[in-house]
ROKE-290565 format. One line per field, with one value per residue (C-alpha): residue in three letters; chain; x, y, z; residue number from 1. Coordinates in steps of 0.02 Angstrom, whole numbers. Example, Ala and Ser with C-alpha at 12.3 -4.5 7.8 and 13.67 -1.06 7.14 Angstrom:
BEGIN
aa [Ala | Ser]
ch [A | A]
xx [615 | 684]
yy [-225 | -53]
zz [390 | 357]
i [1 | 2]
***
This chain:
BEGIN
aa [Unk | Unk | Unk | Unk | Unk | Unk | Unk | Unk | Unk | Unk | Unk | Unk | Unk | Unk | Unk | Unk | Unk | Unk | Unk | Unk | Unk | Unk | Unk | Unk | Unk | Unk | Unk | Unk | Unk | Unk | Unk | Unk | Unk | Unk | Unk | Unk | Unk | Unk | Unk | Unk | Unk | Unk | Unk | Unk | Unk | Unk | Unk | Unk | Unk | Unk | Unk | Unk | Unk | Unk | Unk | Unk | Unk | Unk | Unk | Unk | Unk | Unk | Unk | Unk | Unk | Unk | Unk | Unk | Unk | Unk | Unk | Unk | Unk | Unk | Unk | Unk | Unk | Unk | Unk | Unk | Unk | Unk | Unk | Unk | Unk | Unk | Unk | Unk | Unk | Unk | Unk | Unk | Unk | Unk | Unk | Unk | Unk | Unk | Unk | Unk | Unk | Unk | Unk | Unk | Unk | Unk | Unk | Unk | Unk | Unk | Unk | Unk | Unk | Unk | Unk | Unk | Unk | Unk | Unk | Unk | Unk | Unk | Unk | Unk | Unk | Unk | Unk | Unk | Unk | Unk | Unk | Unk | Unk | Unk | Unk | Unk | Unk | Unk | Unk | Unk | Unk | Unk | Unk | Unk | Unk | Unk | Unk | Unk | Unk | Unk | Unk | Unk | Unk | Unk | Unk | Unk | Unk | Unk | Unk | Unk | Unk | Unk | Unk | Unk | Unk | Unk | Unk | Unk | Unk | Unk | Unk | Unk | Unk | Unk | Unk | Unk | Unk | Unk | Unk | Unk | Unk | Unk | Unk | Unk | Unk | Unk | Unk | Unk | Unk | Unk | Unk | Unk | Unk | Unk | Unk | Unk | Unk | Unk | Unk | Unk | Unk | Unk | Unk | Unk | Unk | Unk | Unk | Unk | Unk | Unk | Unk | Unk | Unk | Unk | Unk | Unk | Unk | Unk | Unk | Unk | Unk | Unk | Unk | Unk | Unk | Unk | Unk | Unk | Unk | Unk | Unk | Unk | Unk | Unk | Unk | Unk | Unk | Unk | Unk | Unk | Unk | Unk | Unk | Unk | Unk | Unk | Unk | Unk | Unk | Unk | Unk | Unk | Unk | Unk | Unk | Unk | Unk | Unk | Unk | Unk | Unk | Unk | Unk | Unk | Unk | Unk | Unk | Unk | Unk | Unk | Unk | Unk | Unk | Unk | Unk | Unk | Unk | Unk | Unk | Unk | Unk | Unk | Unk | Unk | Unk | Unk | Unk | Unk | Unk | Unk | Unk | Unk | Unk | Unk | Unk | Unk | Unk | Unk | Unk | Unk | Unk | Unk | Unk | Unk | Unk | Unk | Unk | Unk | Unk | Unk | Unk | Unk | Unk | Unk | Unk | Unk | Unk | Unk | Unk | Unk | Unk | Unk | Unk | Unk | Unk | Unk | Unk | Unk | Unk | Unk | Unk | Unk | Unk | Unk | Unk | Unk | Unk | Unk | Unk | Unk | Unk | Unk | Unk | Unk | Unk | Unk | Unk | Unk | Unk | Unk | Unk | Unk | Unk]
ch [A | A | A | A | A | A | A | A | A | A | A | A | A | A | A | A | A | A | A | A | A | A | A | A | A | A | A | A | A | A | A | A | A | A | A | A | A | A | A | A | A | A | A | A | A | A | A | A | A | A | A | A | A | A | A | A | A | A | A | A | A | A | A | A | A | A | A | A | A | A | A | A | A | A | A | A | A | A | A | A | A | A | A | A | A | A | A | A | A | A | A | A | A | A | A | A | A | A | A | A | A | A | A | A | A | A | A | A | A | A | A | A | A | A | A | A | A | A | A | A | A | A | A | A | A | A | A | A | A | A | A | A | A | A | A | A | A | A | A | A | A | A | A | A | A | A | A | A | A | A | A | A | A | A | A | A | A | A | A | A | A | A | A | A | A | A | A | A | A | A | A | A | A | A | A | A | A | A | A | A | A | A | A | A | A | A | A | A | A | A | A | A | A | A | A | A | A | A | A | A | A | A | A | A | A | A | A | A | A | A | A | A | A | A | A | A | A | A | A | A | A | A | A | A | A | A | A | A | A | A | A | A | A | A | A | A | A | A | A | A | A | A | A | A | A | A | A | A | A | A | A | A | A | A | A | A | A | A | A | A | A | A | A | A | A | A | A | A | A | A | A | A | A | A | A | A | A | A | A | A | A | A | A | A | A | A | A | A | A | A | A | A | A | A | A | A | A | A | A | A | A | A | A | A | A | A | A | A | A | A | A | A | A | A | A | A | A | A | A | A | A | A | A | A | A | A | A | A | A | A | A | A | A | A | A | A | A | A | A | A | A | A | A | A | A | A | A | A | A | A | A | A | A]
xx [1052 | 869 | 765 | 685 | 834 | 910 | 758 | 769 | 954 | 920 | 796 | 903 | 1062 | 915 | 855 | 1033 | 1078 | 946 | 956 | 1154 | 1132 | 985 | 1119 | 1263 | 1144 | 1074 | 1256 | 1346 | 1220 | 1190 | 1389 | 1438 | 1294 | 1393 | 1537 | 1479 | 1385 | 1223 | 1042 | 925 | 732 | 663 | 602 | 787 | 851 | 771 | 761 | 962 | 958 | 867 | 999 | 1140 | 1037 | 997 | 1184 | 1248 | 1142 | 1234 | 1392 | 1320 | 1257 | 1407 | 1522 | 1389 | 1368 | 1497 | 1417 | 1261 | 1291 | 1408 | 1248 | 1129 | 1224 | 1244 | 1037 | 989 | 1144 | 1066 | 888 | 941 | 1091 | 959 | 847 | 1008 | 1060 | 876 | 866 | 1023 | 956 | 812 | 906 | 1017 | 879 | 859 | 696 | 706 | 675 | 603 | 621 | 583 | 476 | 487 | 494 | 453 | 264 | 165 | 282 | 349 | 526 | 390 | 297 | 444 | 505 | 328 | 327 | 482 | 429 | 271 | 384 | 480 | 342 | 275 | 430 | 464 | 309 | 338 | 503 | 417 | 290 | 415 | 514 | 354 | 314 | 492 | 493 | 332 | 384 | 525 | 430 | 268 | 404 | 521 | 414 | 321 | 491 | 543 | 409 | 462 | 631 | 619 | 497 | 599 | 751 | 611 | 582 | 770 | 729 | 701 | 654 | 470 | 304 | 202 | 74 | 199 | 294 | 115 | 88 | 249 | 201 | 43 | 117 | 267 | 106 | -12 | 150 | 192 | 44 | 29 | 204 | 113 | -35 | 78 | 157 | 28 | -73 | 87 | 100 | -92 | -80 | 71 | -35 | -181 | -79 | 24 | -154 | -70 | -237 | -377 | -544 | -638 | -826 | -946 | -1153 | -1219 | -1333 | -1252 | -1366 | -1344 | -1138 | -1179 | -1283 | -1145 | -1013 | -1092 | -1139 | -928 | -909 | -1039 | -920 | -832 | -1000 | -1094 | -946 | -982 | -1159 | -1192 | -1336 | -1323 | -1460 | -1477 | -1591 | -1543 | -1625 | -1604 | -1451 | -1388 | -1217 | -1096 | -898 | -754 | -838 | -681 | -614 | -785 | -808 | -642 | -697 | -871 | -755 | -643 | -766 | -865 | -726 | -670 | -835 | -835 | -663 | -710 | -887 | -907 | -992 | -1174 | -1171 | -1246 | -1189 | -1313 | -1286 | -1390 | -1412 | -1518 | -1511 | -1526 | -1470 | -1399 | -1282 | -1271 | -1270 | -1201 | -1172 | -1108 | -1093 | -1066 | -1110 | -905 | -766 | -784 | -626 | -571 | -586 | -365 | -408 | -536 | -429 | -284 | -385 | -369 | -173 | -53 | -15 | -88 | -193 | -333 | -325 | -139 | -151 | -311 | -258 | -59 | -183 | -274 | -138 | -182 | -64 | -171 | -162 | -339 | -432 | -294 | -333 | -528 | -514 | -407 | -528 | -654 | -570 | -528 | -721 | -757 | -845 | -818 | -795 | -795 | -825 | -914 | -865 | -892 | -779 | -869 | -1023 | -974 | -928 | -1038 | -913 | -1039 | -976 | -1070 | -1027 | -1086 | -1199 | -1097 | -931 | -1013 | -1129]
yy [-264 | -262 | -440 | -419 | -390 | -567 | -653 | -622 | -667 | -827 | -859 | -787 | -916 | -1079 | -1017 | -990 | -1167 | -1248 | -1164 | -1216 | -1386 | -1414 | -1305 | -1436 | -1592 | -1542 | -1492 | -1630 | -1786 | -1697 | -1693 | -1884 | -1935 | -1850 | -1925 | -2092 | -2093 | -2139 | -2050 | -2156 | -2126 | -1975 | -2074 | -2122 | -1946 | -1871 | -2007 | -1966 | -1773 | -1794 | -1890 | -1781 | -1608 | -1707 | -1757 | -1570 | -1492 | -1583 | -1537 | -1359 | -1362 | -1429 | -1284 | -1149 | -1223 | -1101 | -979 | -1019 | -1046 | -869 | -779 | -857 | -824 | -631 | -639 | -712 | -597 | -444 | -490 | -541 | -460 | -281 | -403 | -444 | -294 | -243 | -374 | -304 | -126 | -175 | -299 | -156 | -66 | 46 | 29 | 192 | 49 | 58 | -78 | -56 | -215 | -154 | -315 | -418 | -374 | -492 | -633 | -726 | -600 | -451 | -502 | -547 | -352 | -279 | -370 | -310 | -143 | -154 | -228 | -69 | 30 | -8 | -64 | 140 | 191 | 93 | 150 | 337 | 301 | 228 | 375 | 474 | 375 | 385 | 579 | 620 | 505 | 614 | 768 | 707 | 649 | 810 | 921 | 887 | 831 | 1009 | 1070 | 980 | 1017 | 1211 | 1228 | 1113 | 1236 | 1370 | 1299 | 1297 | 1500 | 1576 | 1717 | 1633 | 1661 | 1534 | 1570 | 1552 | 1381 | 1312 | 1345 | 1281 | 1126 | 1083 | 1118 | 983 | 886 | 925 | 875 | 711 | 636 | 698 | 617 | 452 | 458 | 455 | 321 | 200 | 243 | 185 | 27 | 0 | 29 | -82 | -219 | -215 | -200 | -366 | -453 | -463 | -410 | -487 | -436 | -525 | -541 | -530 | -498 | -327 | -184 | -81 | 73 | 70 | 85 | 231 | 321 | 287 | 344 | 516 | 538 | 509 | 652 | 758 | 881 | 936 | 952 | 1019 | 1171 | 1196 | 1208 | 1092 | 992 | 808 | 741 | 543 | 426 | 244 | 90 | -49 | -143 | -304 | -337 | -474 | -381 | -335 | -204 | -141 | -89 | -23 | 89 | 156 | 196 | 300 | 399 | 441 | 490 | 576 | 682 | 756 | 815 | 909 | 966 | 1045 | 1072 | 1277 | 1331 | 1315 | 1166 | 1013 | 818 | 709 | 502 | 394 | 193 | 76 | -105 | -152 | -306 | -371 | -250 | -105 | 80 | 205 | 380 | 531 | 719 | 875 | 1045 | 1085 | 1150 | 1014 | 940 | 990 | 851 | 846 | 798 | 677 | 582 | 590 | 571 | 398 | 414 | 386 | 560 | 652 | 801 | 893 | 1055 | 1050 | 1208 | 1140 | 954 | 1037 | 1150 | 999 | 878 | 769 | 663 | 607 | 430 | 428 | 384 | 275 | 138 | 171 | 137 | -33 | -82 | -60 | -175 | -318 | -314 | -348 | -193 | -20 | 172 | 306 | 521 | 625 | 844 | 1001 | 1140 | 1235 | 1157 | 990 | 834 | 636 | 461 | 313 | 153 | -26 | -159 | -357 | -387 | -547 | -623 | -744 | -634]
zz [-1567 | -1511 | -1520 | -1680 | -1782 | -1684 | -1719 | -1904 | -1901 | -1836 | -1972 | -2087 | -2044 | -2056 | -2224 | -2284 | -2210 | -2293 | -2460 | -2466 | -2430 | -2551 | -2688 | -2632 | -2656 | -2806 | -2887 | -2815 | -2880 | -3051 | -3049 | -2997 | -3100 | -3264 | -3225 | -3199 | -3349 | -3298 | -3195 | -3106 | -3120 | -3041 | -2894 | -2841 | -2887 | -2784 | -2617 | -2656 | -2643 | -2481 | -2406 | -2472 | -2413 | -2229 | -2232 | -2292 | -2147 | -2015 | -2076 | -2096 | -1897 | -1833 | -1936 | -1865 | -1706 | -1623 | -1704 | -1641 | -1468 | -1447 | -1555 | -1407 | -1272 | -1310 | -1338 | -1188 | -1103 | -1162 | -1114 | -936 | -898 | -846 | -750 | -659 | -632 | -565 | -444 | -364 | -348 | -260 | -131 | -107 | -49 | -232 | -285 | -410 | -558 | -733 | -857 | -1041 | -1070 | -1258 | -1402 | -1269 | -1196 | -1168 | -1159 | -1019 | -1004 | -1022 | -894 | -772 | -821 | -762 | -599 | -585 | -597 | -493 | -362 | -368 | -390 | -234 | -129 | -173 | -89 | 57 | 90 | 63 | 195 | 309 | 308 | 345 | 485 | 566 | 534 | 605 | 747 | 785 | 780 | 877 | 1034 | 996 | 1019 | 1201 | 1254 | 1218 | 1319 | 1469 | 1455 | 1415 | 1588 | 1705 | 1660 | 1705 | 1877 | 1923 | 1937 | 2111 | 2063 | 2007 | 2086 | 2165 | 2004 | 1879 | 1958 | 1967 | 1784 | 1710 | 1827 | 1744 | 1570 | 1611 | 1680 | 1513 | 1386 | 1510 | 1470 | 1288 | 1282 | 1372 | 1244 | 1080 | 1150 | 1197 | 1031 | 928 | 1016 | 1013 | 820 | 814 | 902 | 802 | 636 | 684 | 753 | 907 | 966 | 905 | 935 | 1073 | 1025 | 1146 | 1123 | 1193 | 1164 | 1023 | 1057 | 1246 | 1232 | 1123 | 1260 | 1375 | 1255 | 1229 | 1423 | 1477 | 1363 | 1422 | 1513 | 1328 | 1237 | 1391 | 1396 | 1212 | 1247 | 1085 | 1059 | 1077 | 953 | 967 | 869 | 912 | 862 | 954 | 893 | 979 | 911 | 925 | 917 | 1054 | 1161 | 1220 | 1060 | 982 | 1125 | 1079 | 912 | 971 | 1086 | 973 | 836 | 947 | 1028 | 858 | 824 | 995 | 947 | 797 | 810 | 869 | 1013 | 964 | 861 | 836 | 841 | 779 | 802 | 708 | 735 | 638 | 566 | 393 | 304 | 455 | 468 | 611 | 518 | 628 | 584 | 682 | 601 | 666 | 609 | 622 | 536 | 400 | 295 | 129 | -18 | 18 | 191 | 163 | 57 | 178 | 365 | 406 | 373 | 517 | 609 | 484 | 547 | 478 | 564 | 642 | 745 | 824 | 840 | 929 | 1050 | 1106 | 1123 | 980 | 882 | 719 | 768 | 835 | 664 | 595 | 753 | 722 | 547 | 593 | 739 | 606 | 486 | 612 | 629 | 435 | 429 | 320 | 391 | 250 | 289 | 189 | 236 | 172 | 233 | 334 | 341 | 447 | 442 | 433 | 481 | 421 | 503 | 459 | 534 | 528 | 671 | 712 | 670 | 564 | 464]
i [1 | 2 | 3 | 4 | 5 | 6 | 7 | 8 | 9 | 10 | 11 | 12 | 13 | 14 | 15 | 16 | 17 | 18 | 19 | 20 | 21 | 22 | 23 | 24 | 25 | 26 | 27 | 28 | 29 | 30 | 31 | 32 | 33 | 34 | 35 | 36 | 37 | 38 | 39 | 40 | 41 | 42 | 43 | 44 | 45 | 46 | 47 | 48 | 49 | 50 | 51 | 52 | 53 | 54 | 55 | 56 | 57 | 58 | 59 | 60 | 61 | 62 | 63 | 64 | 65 | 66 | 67 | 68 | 69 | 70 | 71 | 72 | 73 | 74 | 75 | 76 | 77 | 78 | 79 | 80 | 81 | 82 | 83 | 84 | 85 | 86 | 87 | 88 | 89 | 90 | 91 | 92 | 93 | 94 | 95 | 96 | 97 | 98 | 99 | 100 | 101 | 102 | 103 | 104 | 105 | 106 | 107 | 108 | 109 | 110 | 111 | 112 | 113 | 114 | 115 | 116 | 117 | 118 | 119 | 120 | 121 | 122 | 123 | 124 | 125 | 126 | 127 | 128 | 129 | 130 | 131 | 132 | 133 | 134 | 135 | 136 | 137 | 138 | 139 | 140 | 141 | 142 | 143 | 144 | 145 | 146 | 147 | 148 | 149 | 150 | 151 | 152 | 153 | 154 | 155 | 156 | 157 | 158 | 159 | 160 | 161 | 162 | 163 | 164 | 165 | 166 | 167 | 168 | 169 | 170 | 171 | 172 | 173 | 174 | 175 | 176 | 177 | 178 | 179 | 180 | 181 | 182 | 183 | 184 | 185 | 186 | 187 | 188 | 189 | 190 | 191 | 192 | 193 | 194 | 195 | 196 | 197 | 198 | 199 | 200 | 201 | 202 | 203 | 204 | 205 | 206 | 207 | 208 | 209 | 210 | 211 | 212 | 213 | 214 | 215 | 216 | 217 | 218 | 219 | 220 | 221 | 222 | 223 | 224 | 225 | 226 | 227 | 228 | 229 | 230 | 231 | 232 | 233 | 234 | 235 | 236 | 237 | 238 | 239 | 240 | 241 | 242 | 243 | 244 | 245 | 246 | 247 | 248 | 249 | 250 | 251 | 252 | 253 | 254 | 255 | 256 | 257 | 258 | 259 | 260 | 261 | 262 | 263 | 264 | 265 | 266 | 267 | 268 | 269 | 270 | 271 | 272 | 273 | 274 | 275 | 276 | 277 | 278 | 279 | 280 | 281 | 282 | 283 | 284 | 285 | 286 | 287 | 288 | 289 | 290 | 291 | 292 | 293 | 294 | 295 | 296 | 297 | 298 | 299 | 300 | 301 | 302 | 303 | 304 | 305 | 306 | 307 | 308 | 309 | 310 | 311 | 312 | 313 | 314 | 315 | 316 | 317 | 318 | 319 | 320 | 321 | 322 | 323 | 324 | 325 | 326 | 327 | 328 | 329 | 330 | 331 | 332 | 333 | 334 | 335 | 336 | 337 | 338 | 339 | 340 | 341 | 342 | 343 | 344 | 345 | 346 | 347 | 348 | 349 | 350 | 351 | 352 | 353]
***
């Protein structure tokens, strides 16, 4: 029985209540009246059929009350007893939900139903992306610690050359540290997503930590032979130097990564609004509009036979992207594939700006 048709059989049983006892009044005076021998004035008549009809409804609503009382119990039973029954799913840790708000949107139960929902709704996704996490956790650790343990078996040879030992040595060496890396990266992202470390503002020269950034990576981009093109304002800045310097080397070692032999990397600084505008593109492999939307996502990786090659773990941009947050500034990528790739990062020029 859906709410409508309960709603009308509630009105239903008041009509019917009030049209009996207004029936009884009416037959009842017109009858003691006959047999009395005798009728009032109008006036009195009818102050008399009031009484009777107020006194017939009461013994009405006390004959119906059961009635009444079982009839609203099984309502509000039937509108709660799913809600109920919801809850329970989703404290169990079942969060595939989806209650029909039906009769009752945009009332008080409907909009208890679609919270409800949207707590499901999005309970769901988190336990999606937690799954994720712990799954690409497993394979990011698996797979260097298979590395390691397939070449140390390799040493225990004797028939190896010296050549050969000293190669499976630096590749226990090389997936050691990769090991080392994904670890410290996960608890650095654990830190800054808990605020256990808060940025540490300090004034310095923007532009000048730039310069320095690009010259510590001069060996990668010098190897490529690609051009470093640089066109810095000056920018004095107010932010934790530590954790912005993180965020230019990072940036600027994917677009040596994927930037071809050849290429270019231009960096651009300027100050407008009181905000620092710094933008870095290369003329690299560029990103599909899939991978755009999916870059600044925990482990995720671009190019994975590239980013496996070179030891990365597609952490890298999802602490930029959170250092750049904790700083009240914005980071967004525009890429063709192909053509290259532009990260445009503004950030306030001080904490209080």
């Amino acid at each position: 029985m859906d709410y409508f048709l309960k709603n009308l059989l509630t009105s239903l049983f008041i009509f019917g209540s009030l049209t009996i006892s207004i029936l009884i009044s009416l037959f009842s005076t017109n009858l003691f009246f006959e047999q009395l021998g005798w009728r009032p004035n109008e006036i009195i008549l009818q102050i008399l059929i009031f009484v009777f009809t107020i006194t017939n409804l009461g013994f009405l609503s006390s004959w119906l009350s059961p009635v009444t009382k079982k009839f609203k119990h099984t309502e509000y039973s039937n509108i709660l007893e799913p809600i109920n029954k919801a809850l329970q799913q989703l404290a169990t840790g079942d969060f595939d939900i989806e209650l029909d708000a039906g009769l009752f949107e945009n009332s008080p139960v409907g909009n208890i139903i679609n919270d409800i929902n949207f707590a499901a709704t999005e309970l769901n996704k988190l336990e999606t992306m937690r799954q994720e996490f712990i799954s690409n956790v497993s394979h990011e650790i698996q797979s260097p610690l298979t590395s390691i343990n397939g070449f140390a078996k390799a040493l225990k040879e004797f028939d190896l050359t010296e050549e050969e030992r000293y190669r499976y040595l630096c590749i226990i060496e090389q997936e050691s540290e990769r090991l080392s890396k994904i670890s410290a990266n996960l608890l650095k992202l654990s830190a800054l997503e808990s605020e256990q470390q808060t940025a540490e503002p300090v004034i310095y020269a923007l532009d000048k930590q730039l310069v320095q950034c690009v010259l510590s990576c001069e060996p990668r981009w010098q190897e490529k032979n690609i051009e470093m093109d640089l066109d810095l304002e000056k920018i004095s800045i107010e932010a934790d130097k530590d954790l912005l310097s993180q965020v230019w080397i990072n940036l600027i070692s994917n677009s040596i990564k994927f930037t071809p032999e050849g290429g270019t990397i231009r960096i651009r600084g300027a100050v407008q609004s009181n905000q620092a505008f710094i933008t870095i593109e290369d003329t690299g492999i560029g990103l599909t509009d899939e991978e755009i939307n999916r870059i600044f996502e925990r482990f995720y990786k671009a190019d994975k036979s590239r980013t496996a090659s070179s030891g990365g773990s597609g952490l890298g941009l999802s602490i930029v992207k959170k250092i750049i947050e904790i700083h009240s500034g914005e980071i967004s990528v525009e890429s063709q594939s192909g053509i290259g790739t532009k990260f445009s990062i503004k950030l306030p020029l001080s904490p209080s700006s």
